[in-house]
C-alpha positions in Angstrom: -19.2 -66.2 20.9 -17.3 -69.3 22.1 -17.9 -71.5 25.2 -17.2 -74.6 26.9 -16.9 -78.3 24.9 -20.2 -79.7 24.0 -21.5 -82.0 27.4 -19.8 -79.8 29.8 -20.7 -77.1 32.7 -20.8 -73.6 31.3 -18.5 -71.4 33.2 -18.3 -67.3 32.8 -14.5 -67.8 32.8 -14.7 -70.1 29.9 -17.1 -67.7 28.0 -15.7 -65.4 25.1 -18.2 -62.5 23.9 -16.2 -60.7 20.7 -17.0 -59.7 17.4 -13.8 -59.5 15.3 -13.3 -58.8 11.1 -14.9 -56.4 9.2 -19.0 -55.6 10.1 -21.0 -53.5 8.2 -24.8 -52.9 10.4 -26.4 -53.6 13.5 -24.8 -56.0 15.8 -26.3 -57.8 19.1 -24.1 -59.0 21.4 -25.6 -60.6 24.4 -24.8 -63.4 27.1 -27.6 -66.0 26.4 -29.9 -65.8 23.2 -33.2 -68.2 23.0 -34.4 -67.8 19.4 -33.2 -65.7 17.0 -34.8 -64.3 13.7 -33.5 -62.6 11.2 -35.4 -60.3 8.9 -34.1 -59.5 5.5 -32.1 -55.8 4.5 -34.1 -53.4 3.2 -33.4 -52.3 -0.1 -31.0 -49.3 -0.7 -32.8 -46.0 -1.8 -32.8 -45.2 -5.0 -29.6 -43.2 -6.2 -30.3 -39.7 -5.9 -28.4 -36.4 -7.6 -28.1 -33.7 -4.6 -29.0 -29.7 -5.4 -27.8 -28.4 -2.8 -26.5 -25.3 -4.2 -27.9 -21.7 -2.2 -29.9 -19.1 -4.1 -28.0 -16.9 -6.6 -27.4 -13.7 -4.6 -29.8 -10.8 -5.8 -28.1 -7.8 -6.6 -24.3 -9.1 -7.8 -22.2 -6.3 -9.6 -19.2 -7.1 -11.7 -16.9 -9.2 -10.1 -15.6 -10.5 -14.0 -12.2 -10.9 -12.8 -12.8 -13.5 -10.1 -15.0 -15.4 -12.0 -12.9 -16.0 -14.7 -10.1 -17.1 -12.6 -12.8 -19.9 -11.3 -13.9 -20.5 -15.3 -10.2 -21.1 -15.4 -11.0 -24.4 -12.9 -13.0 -25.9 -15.8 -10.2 -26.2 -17.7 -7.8 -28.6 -15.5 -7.3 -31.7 -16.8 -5.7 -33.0 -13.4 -8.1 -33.1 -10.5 -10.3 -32.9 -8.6 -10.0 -28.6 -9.3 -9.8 -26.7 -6.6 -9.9 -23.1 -5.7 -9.4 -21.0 -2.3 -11.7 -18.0 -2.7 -10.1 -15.8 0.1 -10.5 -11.9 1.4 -11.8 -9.8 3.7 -14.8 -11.1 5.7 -18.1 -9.1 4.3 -16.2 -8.7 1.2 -18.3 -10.7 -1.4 -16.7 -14.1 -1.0 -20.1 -16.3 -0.5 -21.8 -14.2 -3.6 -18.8 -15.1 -5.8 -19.3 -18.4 -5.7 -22.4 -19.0 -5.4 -23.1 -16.8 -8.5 -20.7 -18.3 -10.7 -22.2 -21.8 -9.3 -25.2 -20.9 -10.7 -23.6 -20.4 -14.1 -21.7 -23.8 -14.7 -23.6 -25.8 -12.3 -25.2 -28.1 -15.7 -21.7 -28.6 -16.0 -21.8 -30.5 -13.5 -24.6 -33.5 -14.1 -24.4 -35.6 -11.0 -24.8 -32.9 -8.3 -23.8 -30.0 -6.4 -23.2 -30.2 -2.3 -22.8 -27.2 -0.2 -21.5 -26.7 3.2 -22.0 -23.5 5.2 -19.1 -23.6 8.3 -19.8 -20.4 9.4 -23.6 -21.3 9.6 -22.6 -24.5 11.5 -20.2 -22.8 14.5 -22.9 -20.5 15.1 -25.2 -23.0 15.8 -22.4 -24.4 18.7 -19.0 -26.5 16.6 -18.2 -27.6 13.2 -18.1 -31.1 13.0 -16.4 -32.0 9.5 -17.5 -35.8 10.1 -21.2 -34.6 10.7 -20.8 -32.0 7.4 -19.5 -35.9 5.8 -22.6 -37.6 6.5 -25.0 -35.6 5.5 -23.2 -35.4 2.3 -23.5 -39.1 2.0 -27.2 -38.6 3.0 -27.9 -36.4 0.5 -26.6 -39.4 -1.8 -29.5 -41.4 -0.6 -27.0 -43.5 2.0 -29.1 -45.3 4.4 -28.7 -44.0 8.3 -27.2 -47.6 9.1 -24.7 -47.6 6.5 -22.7 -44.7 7.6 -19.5 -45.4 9.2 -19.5 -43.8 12.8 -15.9 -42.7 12.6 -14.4 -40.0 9.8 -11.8 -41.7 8.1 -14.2 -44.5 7.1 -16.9 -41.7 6.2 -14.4 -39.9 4.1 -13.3 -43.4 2.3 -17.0 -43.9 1.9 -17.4 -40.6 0.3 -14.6 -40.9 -2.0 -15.6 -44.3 -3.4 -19.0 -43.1 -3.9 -17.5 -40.1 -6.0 -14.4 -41.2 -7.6 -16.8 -41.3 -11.6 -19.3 -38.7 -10.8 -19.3 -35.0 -12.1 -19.7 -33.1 -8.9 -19.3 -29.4 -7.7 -18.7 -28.8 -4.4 -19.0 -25.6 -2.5 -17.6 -25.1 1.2 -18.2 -21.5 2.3 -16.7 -19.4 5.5 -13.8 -22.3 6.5 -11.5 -21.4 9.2 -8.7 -24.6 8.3 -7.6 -27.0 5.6 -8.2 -29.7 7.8 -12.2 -28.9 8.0 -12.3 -29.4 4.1 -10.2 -31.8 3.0 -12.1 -34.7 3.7 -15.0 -33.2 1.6 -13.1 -33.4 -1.5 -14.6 -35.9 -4.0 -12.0 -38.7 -5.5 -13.1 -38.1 -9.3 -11.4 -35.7 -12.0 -14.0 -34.4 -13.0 -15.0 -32.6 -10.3 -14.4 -29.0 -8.8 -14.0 -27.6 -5.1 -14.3 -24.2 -4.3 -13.1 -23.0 -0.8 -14.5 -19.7 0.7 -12.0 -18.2 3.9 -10.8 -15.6 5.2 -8.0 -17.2 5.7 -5.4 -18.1 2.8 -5.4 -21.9 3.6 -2.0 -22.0 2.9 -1.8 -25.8 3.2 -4.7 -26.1 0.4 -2.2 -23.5 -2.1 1.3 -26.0 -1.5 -0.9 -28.8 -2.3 -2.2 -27.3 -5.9 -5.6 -25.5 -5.0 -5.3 -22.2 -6.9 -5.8 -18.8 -5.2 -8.8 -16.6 -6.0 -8.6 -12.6 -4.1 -11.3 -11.5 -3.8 -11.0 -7.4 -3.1 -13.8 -4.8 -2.6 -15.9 -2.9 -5.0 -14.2 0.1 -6.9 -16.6 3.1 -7.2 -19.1 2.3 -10.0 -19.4 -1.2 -9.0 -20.5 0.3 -5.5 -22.5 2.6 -6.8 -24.1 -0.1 -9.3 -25.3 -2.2 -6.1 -26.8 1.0 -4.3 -28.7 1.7 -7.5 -29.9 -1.8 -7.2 -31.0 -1.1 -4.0 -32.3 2.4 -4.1 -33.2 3.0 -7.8 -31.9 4.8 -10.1 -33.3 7.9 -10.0 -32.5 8.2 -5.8 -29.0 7.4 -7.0 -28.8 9.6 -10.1 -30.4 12.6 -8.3 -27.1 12.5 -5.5 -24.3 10.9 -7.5 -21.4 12.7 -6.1 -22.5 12.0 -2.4 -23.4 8.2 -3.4 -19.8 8.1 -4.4 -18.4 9.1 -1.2 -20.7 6.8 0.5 -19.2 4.1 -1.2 -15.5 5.2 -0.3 -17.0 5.9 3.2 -17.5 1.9 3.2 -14.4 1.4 1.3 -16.2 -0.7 -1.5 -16.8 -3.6 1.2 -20.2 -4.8 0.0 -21.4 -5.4 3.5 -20.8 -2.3 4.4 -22.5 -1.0 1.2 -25.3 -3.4 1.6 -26.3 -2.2 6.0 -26.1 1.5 4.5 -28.1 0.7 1.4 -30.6 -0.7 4.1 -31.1 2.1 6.2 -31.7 4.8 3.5 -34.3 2.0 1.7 -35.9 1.9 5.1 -36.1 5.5 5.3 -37.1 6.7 2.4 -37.2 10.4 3.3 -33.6 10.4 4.0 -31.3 12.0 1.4 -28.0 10.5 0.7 -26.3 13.4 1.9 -27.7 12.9 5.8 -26.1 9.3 5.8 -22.7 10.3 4.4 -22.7 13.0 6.8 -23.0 10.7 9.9 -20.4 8.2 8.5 -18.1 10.9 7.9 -17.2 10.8 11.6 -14.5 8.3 11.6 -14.6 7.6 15.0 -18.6 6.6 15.1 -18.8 5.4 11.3 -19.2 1.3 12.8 -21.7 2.6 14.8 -23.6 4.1 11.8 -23.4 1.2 9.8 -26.0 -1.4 11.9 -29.4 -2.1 10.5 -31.9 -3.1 13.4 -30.3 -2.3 16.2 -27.2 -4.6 15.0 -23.9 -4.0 14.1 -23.3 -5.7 11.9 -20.5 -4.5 10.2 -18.5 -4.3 13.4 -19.7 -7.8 13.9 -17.7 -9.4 10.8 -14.3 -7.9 12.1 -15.1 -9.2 15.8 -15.4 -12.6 14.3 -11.7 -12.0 13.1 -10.4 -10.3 15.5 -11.5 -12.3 18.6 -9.8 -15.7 16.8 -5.9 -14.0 16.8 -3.5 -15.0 19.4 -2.5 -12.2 21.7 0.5 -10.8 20.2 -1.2 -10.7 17.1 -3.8 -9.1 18.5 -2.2 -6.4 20.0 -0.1 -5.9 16.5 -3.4 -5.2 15.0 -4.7 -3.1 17.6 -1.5 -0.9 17.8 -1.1 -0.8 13.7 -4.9 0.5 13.7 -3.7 3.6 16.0 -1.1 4.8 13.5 -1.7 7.8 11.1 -1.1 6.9 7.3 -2.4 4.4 5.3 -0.2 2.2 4.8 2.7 0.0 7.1 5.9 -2.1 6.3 7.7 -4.7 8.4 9.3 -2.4 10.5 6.9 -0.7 11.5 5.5 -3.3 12.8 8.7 -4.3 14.5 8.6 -1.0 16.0 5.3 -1.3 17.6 6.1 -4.7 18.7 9.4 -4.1 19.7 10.4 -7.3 18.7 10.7 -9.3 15.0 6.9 -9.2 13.9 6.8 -12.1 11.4 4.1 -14.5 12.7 1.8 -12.2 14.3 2.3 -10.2 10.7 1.3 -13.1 9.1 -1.6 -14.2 11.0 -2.8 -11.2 9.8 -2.6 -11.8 6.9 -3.6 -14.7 6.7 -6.8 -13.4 8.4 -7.1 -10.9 5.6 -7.6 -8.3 7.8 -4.4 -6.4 6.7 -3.4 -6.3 2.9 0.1 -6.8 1.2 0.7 -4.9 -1.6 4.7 -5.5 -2.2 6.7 -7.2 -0.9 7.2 -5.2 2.6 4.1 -2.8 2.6 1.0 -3.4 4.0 -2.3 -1.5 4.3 -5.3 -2.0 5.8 -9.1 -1.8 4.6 -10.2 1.3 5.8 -13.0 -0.1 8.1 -10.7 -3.0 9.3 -8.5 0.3 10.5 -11.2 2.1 12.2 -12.4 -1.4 14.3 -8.7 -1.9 15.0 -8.0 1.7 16.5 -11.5 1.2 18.2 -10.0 -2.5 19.5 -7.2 -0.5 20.8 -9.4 2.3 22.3 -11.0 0.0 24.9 -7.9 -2.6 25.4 -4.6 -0.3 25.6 -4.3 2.3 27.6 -3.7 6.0 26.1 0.2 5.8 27.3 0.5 2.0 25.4 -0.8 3.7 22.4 1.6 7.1 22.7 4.9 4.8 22.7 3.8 3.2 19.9 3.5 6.3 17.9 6.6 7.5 19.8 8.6 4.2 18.5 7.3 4.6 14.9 8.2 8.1 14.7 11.5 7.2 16.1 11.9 4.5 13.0 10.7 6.5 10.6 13.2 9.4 11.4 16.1 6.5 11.5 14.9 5.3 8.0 14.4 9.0 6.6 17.8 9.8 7.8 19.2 7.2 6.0 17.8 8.0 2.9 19.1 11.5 2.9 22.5 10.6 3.6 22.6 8.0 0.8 21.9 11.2 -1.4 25.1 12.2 -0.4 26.9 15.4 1.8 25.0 18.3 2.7 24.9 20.2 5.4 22.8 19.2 7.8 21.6 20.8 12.1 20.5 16.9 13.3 23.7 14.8 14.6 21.9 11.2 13.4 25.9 9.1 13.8 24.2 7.5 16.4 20.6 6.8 14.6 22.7 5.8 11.6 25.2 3.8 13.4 22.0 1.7 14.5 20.3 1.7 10.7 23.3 0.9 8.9 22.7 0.9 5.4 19.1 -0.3 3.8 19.7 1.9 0.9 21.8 0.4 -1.7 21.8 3.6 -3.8 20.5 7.3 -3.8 18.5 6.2 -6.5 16.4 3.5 -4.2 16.6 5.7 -1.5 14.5 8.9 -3.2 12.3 6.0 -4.1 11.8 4.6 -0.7 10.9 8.5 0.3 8.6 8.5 -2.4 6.9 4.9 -1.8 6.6 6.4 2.0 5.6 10.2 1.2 1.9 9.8 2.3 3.0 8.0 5.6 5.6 9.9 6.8 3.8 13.0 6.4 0.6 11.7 8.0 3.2 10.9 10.9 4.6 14.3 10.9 1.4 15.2 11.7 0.7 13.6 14.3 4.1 14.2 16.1 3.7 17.5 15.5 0.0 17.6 17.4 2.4 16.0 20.5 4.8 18.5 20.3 7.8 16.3 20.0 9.9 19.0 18.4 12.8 17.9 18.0 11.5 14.9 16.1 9.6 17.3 13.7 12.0 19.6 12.6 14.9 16.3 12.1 11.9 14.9 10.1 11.4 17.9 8.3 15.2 18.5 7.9 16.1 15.1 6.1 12.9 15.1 4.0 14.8 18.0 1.9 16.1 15.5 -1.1 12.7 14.1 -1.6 10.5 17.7 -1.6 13.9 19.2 -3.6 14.2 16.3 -6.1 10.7 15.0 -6.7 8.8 18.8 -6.4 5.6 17.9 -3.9 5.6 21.4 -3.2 2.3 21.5 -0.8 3.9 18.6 1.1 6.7 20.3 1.2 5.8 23.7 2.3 3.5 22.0 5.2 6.3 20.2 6.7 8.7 22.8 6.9 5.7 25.0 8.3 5.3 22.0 10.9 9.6 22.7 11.3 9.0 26.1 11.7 6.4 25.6 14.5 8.4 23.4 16.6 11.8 25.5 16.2 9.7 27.8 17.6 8.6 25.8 20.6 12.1 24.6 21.3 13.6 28.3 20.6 16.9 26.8 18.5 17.1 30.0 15.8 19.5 28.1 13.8 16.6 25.2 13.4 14.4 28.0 12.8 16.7 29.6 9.9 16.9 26.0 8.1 12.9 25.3 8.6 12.1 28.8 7.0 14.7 28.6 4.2 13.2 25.5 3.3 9.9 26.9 3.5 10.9 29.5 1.1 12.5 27.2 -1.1 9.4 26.0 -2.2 8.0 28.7 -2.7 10.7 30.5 -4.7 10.3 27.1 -7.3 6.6 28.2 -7.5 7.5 31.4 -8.6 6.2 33.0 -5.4 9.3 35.2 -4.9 7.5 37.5 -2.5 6.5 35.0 -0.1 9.9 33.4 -0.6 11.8 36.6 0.3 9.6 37.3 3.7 10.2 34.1 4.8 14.2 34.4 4.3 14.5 38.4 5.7 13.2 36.0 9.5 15.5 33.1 8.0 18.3 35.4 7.7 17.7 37.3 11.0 17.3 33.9 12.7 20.9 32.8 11.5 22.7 35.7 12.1 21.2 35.8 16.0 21.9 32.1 16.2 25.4 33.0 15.7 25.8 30.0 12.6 27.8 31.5 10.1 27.0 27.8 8.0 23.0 28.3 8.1 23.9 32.4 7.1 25.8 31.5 4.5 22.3 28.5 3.2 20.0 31.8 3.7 22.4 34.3 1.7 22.5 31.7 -1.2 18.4 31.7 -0.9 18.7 35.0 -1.2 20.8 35.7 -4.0 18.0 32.8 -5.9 15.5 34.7 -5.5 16.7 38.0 -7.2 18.1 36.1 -9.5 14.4 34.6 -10.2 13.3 38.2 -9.9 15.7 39.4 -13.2 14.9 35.8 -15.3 11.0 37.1 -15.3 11.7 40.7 -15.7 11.7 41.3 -19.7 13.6 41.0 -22.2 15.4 38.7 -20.1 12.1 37.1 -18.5 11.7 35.3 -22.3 15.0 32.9 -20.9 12.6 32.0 -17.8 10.5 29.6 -20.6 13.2 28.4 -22.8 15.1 25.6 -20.8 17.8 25.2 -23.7 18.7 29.1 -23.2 18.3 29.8 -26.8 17.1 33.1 -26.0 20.0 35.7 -26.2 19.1 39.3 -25.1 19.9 41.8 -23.1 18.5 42.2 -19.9 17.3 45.2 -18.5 18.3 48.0 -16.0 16.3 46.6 -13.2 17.2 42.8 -14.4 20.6 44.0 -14.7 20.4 45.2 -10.7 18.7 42.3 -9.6 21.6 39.9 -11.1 24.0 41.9 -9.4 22.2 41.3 -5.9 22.5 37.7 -6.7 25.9 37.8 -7.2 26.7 39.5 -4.3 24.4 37.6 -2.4 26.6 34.5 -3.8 29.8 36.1 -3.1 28.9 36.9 0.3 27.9 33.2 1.0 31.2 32.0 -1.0 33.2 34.0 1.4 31.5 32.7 4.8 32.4 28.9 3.3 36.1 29.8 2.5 36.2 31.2 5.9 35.1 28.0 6.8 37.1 25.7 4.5 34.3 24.3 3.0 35.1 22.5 0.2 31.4 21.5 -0.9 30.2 25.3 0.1 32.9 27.2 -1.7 31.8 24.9 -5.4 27.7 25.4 -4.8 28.5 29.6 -4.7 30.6 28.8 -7.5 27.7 26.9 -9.2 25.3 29.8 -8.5 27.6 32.4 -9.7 28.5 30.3 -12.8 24.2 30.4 -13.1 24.5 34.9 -12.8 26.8 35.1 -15.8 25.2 32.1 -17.9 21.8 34.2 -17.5 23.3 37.5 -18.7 24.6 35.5 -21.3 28.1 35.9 -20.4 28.6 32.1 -21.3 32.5 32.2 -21.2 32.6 33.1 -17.8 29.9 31.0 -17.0 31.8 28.0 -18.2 34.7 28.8 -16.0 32.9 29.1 -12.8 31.0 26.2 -13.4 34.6 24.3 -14.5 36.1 25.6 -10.8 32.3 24.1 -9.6 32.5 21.2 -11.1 35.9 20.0 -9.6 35.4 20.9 -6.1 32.6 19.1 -6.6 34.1 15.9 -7.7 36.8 16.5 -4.7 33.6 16.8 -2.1 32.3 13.5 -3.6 29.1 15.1 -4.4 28.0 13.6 -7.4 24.1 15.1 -7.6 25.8 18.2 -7.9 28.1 17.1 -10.5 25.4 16.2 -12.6 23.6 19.3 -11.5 27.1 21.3 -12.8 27.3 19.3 -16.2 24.0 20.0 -17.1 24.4 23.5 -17.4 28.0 23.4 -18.4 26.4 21.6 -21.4 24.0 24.4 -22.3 26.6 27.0 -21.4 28.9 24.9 -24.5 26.4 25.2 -26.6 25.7 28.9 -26.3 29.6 28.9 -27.2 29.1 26.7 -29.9 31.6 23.5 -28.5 29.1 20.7 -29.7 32.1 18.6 -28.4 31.7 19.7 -24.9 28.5 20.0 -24.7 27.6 16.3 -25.5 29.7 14.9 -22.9 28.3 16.8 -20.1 24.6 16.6 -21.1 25.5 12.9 -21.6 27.2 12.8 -17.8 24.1 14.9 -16.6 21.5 12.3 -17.8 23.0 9.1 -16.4 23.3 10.5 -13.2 20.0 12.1 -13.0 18.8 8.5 -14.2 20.6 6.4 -11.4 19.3 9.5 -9.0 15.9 9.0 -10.0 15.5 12.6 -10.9 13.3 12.8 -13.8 12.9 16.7 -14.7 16.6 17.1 -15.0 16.8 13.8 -16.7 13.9 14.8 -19.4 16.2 17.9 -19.4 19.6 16.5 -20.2 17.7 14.1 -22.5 16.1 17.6 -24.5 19.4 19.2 -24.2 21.1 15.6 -26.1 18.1 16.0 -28.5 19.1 19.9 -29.5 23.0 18.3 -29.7 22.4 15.4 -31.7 20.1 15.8 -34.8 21.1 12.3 -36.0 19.7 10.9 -32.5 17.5 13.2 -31.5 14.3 11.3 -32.0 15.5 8.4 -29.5 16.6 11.2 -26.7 13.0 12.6 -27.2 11.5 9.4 -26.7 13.5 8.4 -23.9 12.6 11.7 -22.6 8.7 11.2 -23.6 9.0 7.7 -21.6 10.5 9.8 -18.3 8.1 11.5 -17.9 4.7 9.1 -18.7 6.4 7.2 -15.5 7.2 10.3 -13.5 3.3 11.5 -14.4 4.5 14.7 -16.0 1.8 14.4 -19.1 2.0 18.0 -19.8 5.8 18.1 -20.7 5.2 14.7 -22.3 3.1 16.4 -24.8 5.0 19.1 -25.3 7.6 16.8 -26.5 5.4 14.3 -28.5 5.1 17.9 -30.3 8.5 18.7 -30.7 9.0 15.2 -31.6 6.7 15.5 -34.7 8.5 18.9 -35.5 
C-alpha cells in the first residue's frame, strides 16, 4: 500500500491499494488498518500415502490378455507409463483395471489415486482442477495452500510427484484434456486411462493401447456360474450358452440377466433366453429393478454424437448383415462418411476389424435400429436399404466381371461405368464376394421381402462366380430360389430360365440330379417361350451335365465318379452308354444354337463339355482334340478361367495317353491360374494331378496341395492327402 509523503494530507487519489510478486496464503487488503497481529502458520500435516484404489471387482473371469498387456507397463523404463484401456461401454473396462490394480499395487509404495469421471458428471460437471485438488488433499496439502487456478494446481501436483512411486487410475474419461493434468512428473509411476473413447491424442503422445473386447462363451458362462452356482448352470448348459451369445459376451449385459434369474430363483434358464430371443424387445428384457440398464450405457454414447454421426449409426443399425464397410456407409449417408465413421469409432460403439470392414456389437445394433425406430421415419429407413442394395449390386457386378466374359441377362455398362474398377484381379474380386458372402445374402433377403425384383434376380445373377467357384451350395441354392421368386413377380421367362438353371446347378454339384433335371425341364420351357436362343442354348448345356452325371454314377463307369485322376479305365454300360449319348447331343444342340450365333466363347464351352463325353468313355484321343479346339477359342475369347478349366483336363486326358510331356505343362498352366483365381479345389487338383506326373516332386505338390486346402477349410481332402502323402 503506498500514500502521500510523510507530514502531508492523505488524499484517495494519492492512495495505491496493490499486492504484486508471488503470494502464497491469505491476503487482507483494506483501506485503513489500526493494529495488526500476526499469528504464526500452522504446521503442515504430516505426509500421508493415499489408498485410494476401489474394491477388487467380485466375480472377474479371465481377461489374461489385457492384463498382460498392462504387466507390460511395468516394464518401461521411460515414463511416467501410461495406458488407454478402451471398448465398448459395459464391457469390463473399470474391472480390468481395477483388478490388475489390486495385483501390483505394493509395487507401487507411495500411493495409489483414483478418479471416477463418469461418477463425477453424474453428479452435475467434471471439473479436472477440482479432481486436482483433492488429489493434492489426499497428499495431506493444507486447504490454504492450494492454488485456486489449474495450471498452478497441476505444477503443484507434479512437483509433489516427480520421486514418488505412484499408480494412478482415471476411470470412464470422455477427453485427453480431462487427464492430462493428473499425470504424476516421476518415472516411476503408471497411469492407466479407462474410455470409451480411443483418446487418440494420449496414443500419438506414447500412451499404449489396451482393447478391451467382450467375453467369449466360457468366460460368460464362468461369470453366470459365479452368479448362479454351479449346479443351476451345469443342469442348462446349452441354454446358458446362448444366453451368453444373446448378450454378446458384454458383461453388463451378462451381469442384469444373471440378476434377474438370482432374484427369481424358480426361473429356469430357458424362460430368460426365451424372452431375449425376441430381438426387437431383448433391451427391454435386460433391466433389473425397473431399470434399463443395459439400454442406459448405449444412451450415454449415443446421446454425446454429433448429428450426422448420429444418424450414421442409426441408419447402419437398420441394415441386415453383420458386418459394414466404408461404402456402405457412404451409401446411407450419401455423402463421404469419414468423420462421422470415426466418431464412431472412436466411441467404440462400432468395431473395425480390417482395414475397411466394420461390425457392430450385437446389442449396440439392436439400440441403434431401436434409435432409428423412434427418430427416422419408415420411408428414411427404406432408402437407406434401397441405396445399400443399390451399392452392393454395383460392387457385386464388378466382381463378376473382373472374373471375366460370360453371358449375362443384367445390362450393368451404366452401374459399371459409375464403379470403375475396385478389383485389381479376379483373384481379389472372388475374395471380396467371399469377405461379403454373409452380408450380401442377408441383404438379398431383405430386398427380396420388398419385392424389388429386379434388384434380386441381378444380385442373384452376378453372385454366380462366387456360389460356382467357392461351392456354398445352401447359399447358393437360396438365392437363386429368391431369383426365381422375383422372375416370377416381374414375369421375364428368360430371368426365370437363368434363376432356375442356376438353381439346378447346385444341385446337380450335390449329386441331386433329380432335383436338378425338374428344375431345368421349367428352365428349358421358360427359355424356349422367352424366345432367347442364348439362355436355351445355358439350359441344353445343363442338361446334357446332368446325364452326363447320371452315366459317371451308373457302374462300371460310376467307379471314375471317385477317382479325380481318371485312373479308372472301364467300359461303361448300356444305360451309361445312353446317357452319354444324351449328353452329347444335349452339347451338340447347344454348340449349334452358339455357331448360329457366332459365339466365339459358346461354341469352345460345348466343345469343352463334349471334349468331357469322350474323356469319360475313355475315348482320350478324341477327348484331347476337342478340348485342343476348346482351349484355343478359349484363348481367342480371353477367357482365361476356362483355359485353366480346359488344361486341367487336357492334362489328365495326356496322361491317359501316356504324353507325361503334355500333361505337365497343362497341369502346371491349370494350377497357376486356379492359384491367381483363388480357386482352391481345382488348384488342390492340378496340384494332385502334378503329384501323379512328377514322382521326383510329388511330395512338394502334395504339400502345396495339403496347405490349399487347411486355408480353404477343406480338412477332409487335407487328410486324405496327408495319407497319400505318407504312401
Amino acid at each position: 500500500m503506498a500514500g502521500p509523503e510523510s507530514g502531508e494530507q492523505a488524499n484517495d487519489a494519492d492512495i495505491r491499494n496493490e499486492v504484486s510478486g508471488q503470494v502464497s496464503g491469505g491476503v487482507v487488503q483494506a483501506r485503513d488498518i489500526g493494529s495488526v497481529t500476526i499469528g504464526a502458520t500452522p504446521p503442515p500435516p504430516p505426509v500421508r500415502i493415499p489408498r485410494q484404489l476401489p474394491a477388487a471387482p467380485p466375480g472377474f473371469v479371465n481377461r489374461t490378455t489385457e492384463l498382460a498387456l498392462l504387466d507390460r507397463l511395468l516394464l518401461l523404463e521411460e515414463g511416467p507409463a501410461i495406458a488407454v484401456v478402451s471398448g465398448l461401454k459395459g464391457v469390463g473396462k473399470s474391472a480390468v483395471i481395477r483388478r490388475w490394480a489390486h495385483q501390483v499395487h505394493e509395487r507401487f509404495s507411495d500411493g495409489q489415486l483414483y478418479a471416477d469421471f463418469g461418477a463425477l458428471r453424474h453428479r452435475g460437471g467434471t471439473e479436472v482442477s477440482d479432481v486436482l485438488g483433492g488429489f493434492l488433499r489426499a497428499f495431506g496439502v493444507h486447504e490454504e495452500w492450494i492454488p485456486a487456478e489449474l495450471p498452478e494446481r497441476a505444477a503443484m501436483f507434479r512437483s509433489m510427484t516427480a520421486d514418488l512411486r505412484l499408480l494412478v487410475l482415471l476411470d470412464d474419461a470422455e477427453h485427453a484434456a480431462e487427464v492430462t493434468p493428473l499425470f504424476p512428473a516421476s518415472a516411476a509411476s503408471a497411469v492407466v486411462v479407462t474410455s470409451h473413447h480411443q483418446l487418440g491424442e494420449l496414443l500419438v503422445a506414447g500412451a499404449r493401447p489396451v482393447r478391451v473386447a467382450p467375453l467369449q462363451d466360457e468366460e460368460g458362462v464362468r461369470l453366470l456360474s459365479g452368479m448362479l452356482g454351479e449346479d443351476r448352470v451345469a443342469a442348462e448348459r446349452e441354454r446358458v450358452s446362448e444366453l451368453v451369445r444373446l448378450c454378446g459376451g458384454l458383461p453388463i449385459a451378462l451381469r442384469v440377466a444373471g440378476a434377474r434369474l438370482v432374484q427369481r430363483p424358480t426361473w429356469t434358464v430357458e424362460r430368460l433366453v426365451g424372452e431375449l430371443r425376441d430381438a426387437e424387445r431383448r433391451l427391454d428384457h435386460l433391466m433389473t429393478e425397473g431399470r434399463a440398464i443395459v439400454e442406459a450405457v448405449f444412451d450415454s454414447a449415443y446421446t454425446g454424437l454429433p448429428e450426422r454421426a448420429a444418424r450414421l449409426y442409426r441408419l447402419l443399425g437398420t441394415l441386415p448383415g453383420p458386418g459394414f464397410s466404408a461404402g456402405v456407409a457412404r451409401a446411407v449417408l450419401e455423402s463421404e462418411p469419414d468423420h462421422a465413421l470415426d466418431l464412431l469409432l472412436d466411441a467404440s460403439l462400432v468395431e473395425e476389424l480390417d482395414g475397411d470392414t466394420y461390425r457392430f456389437h450385437d446389442l449396440v445394433r439392436l439400440h441403434a435400429a431401436r434409435c432409428a425406430r423412434r427418430v427416422d421415419p419408415p420411408e428414411a429407413r427404406e432408402a437407406a436399404l434401397r441405396r445399400v442394395a443399390e451399392w452392393y449390386l454395383g460392387q457385386v457386378a464388378a466382381a463378376d466381371a473382373a472374373m471375366g466374359p460370360r453371358l449375362r441377362l443384367a445390362d450393368h455398362r451404366e452401374r459399371l461405368s459409375a464403379v470403375g474398377l475396385p478389383f485389381a484381379t479376379p483373384g481379389a474380386a472372388l475374395d471380396w464376394l467371399e469377405k461379403e458372402r454373409p452380408n450380401v445374402l442377408a441383404l438379398l433377403r431383405a430386398v427380396a421381402a420388398h419385392e424389388w425384383d429386379e434388384l434380386v434376380w441381378q444380385l442373384a445373377e452376378a453372385l454366380w462366380p462366387l456360389y460356382h467357384e467357392r461351392k456354398h451350395y445352401a447359399d447358393w441354392i437360396e438365392t437363386n430360389r429368391l431369383g426365381v421368386a422375383a422372375a416370377l413377380r416381374v414375369g421375364d421367362r428368360a430371368v426365370e430360365a437363368r434363376m432356375r438353371n442356376q438353381v439346378a446347378r447346385a444341385h446337380l454339384e450335390l449329386g441331386e440330379t433329380d432335383q436338378a433335371q425338374a428344375e431345368l425341364v421349367h428352365a428349358h420351357q421358360a427359355a424356349r417361350e422367352a424366345a432367347d436362343p442364348r439362355m436355351e442354348a445355358v439350359v441344353l448345356e445343363s442338361l446334357g451335365q446332368v446325364a452326363l452325371a447320371r452315366a459317371v454314377a451308373l457302374g462300371p463307369l460310376g467307379q471314375a465318379a471317385h477317382d479325380p485322376l481318371g485312373q479308372a479305365d472301364l467300359e461303361p454300360s448300356g444305360q451309361a452308354r445312353d446317357l452319354m449319348e444324351d449328353a452329347a447331343a444335349r452339347f451338340a444342340a447347344a454348340l449349334a444354337i452358339h455357331e448360329g450365333l457366332g459365339n466365339t466363347r459358346g461354341i469352345g464351352l460345348q466343345s469343352y463339355h463334349l471334349g468331357l463325353v469322350h474323356s469319360r468313355a475313355g475315348r482320350n484321343e478324341a477327348a484331347t482334340a476337342a478340348f485342343d479346339r476348346a482351349l484355343a477359342l478359349m484363348i481367342s475369347a480371353g477367357d482365361r478361367l476356362s483355359q485353366g478349366k480346359i488344361h486341367l483336363v487336357l492334362g489328365e486326358a495326356h496322361r491317359e495317353l501316356g504324353h507325361s510331356a503334355q500333361a505337365l505343362h497343362s497341369a502346371r498352366i491349370a494350377a497357376d491360374i486356379m492359384r491367381e483365381r483363388r480357386i482352391p479345389a481345382k488348384e488342390t487338383r492340378a496340384l494332385e494331378l502334378l503329384a501323379d506326373l512328377d514322382r521326383r516332386d510329388a511330395g512338394d505338390y502334395l504339400r502345396r496341395a495339403i496347405a490349399v486346402c487347411l486355408a480353404s477349410g477343406n480338412l477332409p481332402k487335407a487328410e486324405e492327402l496327408r495319407a497319400r502323402l505318407g504312401d
